[in-house]
C-alpha positions in Angstrom: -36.8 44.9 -32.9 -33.0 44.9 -34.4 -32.6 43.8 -37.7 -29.9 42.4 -39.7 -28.9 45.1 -42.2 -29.1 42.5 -45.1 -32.3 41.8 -46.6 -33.0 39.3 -49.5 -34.4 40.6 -52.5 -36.2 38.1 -54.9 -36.7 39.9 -58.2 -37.6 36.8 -60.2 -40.5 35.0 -57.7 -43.3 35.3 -56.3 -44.0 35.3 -52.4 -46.7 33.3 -51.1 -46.4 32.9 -47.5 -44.1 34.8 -45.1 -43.6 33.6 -41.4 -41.3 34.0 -38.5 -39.4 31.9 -37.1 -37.0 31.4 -34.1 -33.5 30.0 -34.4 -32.3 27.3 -31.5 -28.9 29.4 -31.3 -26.7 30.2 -28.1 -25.3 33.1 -26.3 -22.1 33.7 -28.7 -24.1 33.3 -31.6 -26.7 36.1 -30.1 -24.1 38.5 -29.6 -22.8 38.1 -33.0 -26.5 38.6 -34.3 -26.7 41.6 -32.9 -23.5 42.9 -34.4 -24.8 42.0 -37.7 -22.2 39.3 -38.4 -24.7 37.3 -40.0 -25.3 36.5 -43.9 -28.0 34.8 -45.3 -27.3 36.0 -49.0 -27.0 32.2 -50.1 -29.4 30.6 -47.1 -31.8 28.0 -48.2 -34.4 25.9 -46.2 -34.7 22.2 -46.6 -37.0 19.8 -45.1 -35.4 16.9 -43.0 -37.6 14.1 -40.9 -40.2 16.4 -40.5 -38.3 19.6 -39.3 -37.1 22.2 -41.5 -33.0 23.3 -41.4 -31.6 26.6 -42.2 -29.0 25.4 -44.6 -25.8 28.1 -45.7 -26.1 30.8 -42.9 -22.9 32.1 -41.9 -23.0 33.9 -38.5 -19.5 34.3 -37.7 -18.3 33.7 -34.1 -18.4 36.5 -31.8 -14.7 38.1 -31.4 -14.5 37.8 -27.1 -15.9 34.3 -27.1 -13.0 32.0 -25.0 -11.4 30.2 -28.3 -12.0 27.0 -26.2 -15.2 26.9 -26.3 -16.9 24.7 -28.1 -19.1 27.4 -30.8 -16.2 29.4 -31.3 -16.1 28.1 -34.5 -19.8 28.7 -35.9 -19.3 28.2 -39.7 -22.2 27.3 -42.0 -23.5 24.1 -40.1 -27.6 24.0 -40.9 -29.6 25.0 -38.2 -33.0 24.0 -37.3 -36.1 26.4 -37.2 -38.8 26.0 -34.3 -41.9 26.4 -35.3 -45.6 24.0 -34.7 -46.0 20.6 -36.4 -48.7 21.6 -38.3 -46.8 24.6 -39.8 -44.1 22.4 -41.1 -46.5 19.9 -42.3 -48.4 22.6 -44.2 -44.9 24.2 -45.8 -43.5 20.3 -46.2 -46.5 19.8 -48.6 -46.6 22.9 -50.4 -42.9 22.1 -51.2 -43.5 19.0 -52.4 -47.2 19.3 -54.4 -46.0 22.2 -55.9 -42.7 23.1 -55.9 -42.1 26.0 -54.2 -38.8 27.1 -52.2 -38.1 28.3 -48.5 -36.3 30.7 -48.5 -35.2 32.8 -45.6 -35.5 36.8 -46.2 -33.9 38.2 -42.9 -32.3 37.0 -39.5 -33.3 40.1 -36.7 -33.8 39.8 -32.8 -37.2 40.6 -31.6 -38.5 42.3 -28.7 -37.7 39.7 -25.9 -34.6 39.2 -27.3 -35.1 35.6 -29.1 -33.4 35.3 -32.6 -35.8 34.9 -35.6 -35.9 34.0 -39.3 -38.3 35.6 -41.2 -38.9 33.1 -43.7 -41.1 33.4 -47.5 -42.2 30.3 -49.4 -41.4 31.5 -53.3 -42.8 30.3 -56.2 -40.4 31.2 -59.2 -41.4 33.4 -62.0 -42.0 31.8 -65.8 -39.9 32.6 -68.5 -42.8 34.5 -70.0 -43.5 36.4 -66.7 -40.3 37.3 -66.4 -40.1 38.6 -69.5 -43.4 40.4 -69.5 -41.9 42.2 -65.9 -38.8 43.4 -68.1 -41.3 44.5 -71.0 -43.3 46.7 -68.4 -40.1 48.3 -66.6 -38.9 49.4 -70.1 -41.9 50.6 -71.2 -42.1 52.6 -67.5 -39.0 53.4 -68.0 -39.6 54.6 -71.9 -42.5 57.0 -70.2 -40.5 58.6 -67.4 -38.0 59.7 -70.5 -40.5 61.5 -72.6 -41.8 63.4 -69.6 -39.0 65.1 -69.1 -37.8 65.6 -72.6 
């Protein structure tokens, strides 16, 4: 499995679900995947008509593709995620009912070579948890100190 050497890190949410999922995408695109010209620092998932779109990903087009062709020009069009009805109908509810985001944590080509999303549905952190988080690193923090004073 390659990966894509950025990974999203969430420190205020909470991860409920992750899945993977595999990106429609052609052969330029692929290349450039696997020489981690991809960013999905500011990616989002949004529900459309039943199907789910990877919104904001920027995989930048592969350097020897002919600048004729047509996906030469890649740019941060949303792409659509293939997975079964059912799964989208489960995450589609669990957006709406209770408010939690898609969001995807990493882009990487499996084994057989297909491109896939690895995807988390996030519920975000309360004011109160957040602050209680920051109150236990501190205090952690506070500890570490004295032992080695």
């Amino acid at each position: 499995m390659q990966e894509c050497k950025e990974k999203i890190s969430l420190p205020h949410s909470f991860i409920r679900i992750e899945k993977a999922t595999t990106l429609p995408i052609n052969q330029h695109w692929i290349k450039a995947i696997r020489n981690y010209q991809v960013s999905i620092s500011d990616a989002y998932i949004l529900p459309y008509k039943n199907e789910l779109f990877l919104h904001k990903t920027s995989i930048s087009p592969y350097r020897y593709a002919s600048p004729f062709s047509k996906n030469a020009i890649s740019g941060q069009k949303p792409r659509k995620l293939l997975m079964k009805k059912w799964e989208i109908k489960q995450l589609i509810a669990q957006i709406k009912t209770k408010h939690y985001n898609l969001i995807p944590l990493q882009v990487f080509i499996n084994e057989r070579g297909w491109a896939k999303a690895e995807i988390a549905l996030v519920q975000n952190l309360k004011k109160y948890q957040i602050k209680k988080d920051i109150k236990d690193k501190e205090i952690k923090k506070k500890l570490q100190r004295r032992e080695y004073d």
